[in-house]
C-alpha positions in Angstrom: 0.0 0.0 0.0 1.3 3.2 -1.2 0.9 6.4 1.4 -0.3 9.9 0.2 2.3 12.6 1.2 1.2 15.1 3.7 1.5 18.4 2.2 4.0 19.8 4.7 5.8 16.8 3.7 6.8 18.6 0.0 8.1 21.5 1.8 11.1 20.5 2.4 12.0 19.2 -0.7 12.0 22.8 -2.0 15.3 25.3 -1.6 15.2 27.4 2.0 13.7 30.6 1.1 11.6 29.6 -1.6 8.3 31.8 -2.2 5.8 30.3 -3.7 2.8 31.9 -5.7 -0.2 30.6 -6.0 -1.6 31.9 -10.0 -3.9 34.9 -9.5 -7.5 34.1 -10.4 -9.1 37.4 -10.6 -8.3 40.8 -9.5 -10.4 43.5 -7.7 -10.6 47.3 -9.0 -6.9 48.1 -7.6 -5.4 44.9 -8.3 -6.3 45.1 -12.1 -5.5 48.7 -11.7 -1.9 47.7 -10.8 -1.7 45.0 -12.9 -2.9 46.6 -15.8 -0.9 50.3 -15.5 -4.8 52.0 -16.0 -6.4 53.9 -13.5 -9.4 52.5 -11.4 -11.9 55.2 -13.1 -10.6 53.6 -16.6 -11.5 50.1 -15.8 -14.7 51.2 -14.4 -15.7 53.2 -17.4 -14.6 49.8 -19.6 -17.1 48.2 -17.0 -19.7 50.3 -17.4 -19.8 50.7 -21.2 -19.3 46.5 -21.4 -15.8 46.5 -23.1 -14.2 44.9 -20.1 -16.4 41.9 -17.9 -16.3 41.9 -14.2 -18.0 39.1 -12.0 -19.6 40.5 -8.8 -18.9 39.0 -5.3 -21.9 40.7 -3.8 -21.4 44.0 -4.7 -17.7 44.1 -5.1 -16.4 43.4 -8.4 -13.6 41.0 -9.6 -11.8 40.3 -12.9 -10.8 37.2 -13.7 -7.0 37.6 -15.0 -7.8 36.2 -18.4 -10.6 39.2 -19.0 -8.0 41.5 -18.1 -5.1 39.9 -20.3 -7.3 39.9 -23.2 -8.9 43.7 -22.8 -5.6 44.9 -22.7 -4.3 43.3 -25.5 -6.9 44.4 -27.8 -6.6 47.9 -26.8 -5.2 50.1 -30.4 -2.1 49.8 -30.7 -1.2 53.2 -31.0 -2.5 55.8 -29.5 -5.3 58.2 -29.9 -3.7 61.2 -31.0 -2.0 59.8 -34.0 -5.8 58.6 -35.6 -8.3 59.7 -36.7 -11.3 59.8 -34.3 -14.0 58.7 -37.2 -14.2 57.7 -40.4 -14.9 61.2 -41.3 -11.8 62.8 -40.0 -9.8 61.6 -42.7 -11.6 63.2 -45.5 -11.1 66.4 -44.4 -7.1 65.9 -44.1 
């Protein structure tokens, strides 16, 4: 019969000092905020208007990592001052 390990058991297998990180699942308004290098109001407008998802714990809302990854890297690619805001805007140029 082969015995499970104990969790604490793996520990010390691992170097002294070791940190480890459990992979972050979703963030809250600051979290993403630091993660993300936008301002709270930014992410709550991108809430708000339905570009970026948030799940709600109560009334307190999260974003799972993934959401975040992925409105972030479909955000332009360069930025608003160098295009046109319309359509229209380069007709007149």
């Amino acid at each position: 019969m082969v015995r499970a390990r104990k969790p604490t058991q793996f520990l010390h297998e691992a170097e002294p000092n070791t940190v480890f990180r459990l992979p972050v699942v979703a963030y809250d308004l600051q979290g993403a905020s630091e993660a993300s290098g936008l301002s709270r109001t930014t992410l709550q407008t991108a809430i708000q208007r339905g570009d970026l998802v948030a799940r709600y714990y109560n009334t307190k809302p999260l974003i799972l990592a993934d959401e975040l990854y992925s409105f972030v890297a479909h955000l332009p690619t360069e930025s608003s001052r160098h295009r046109p805001t319309s359509i229209y805007a380069r007709e007149y140029d």
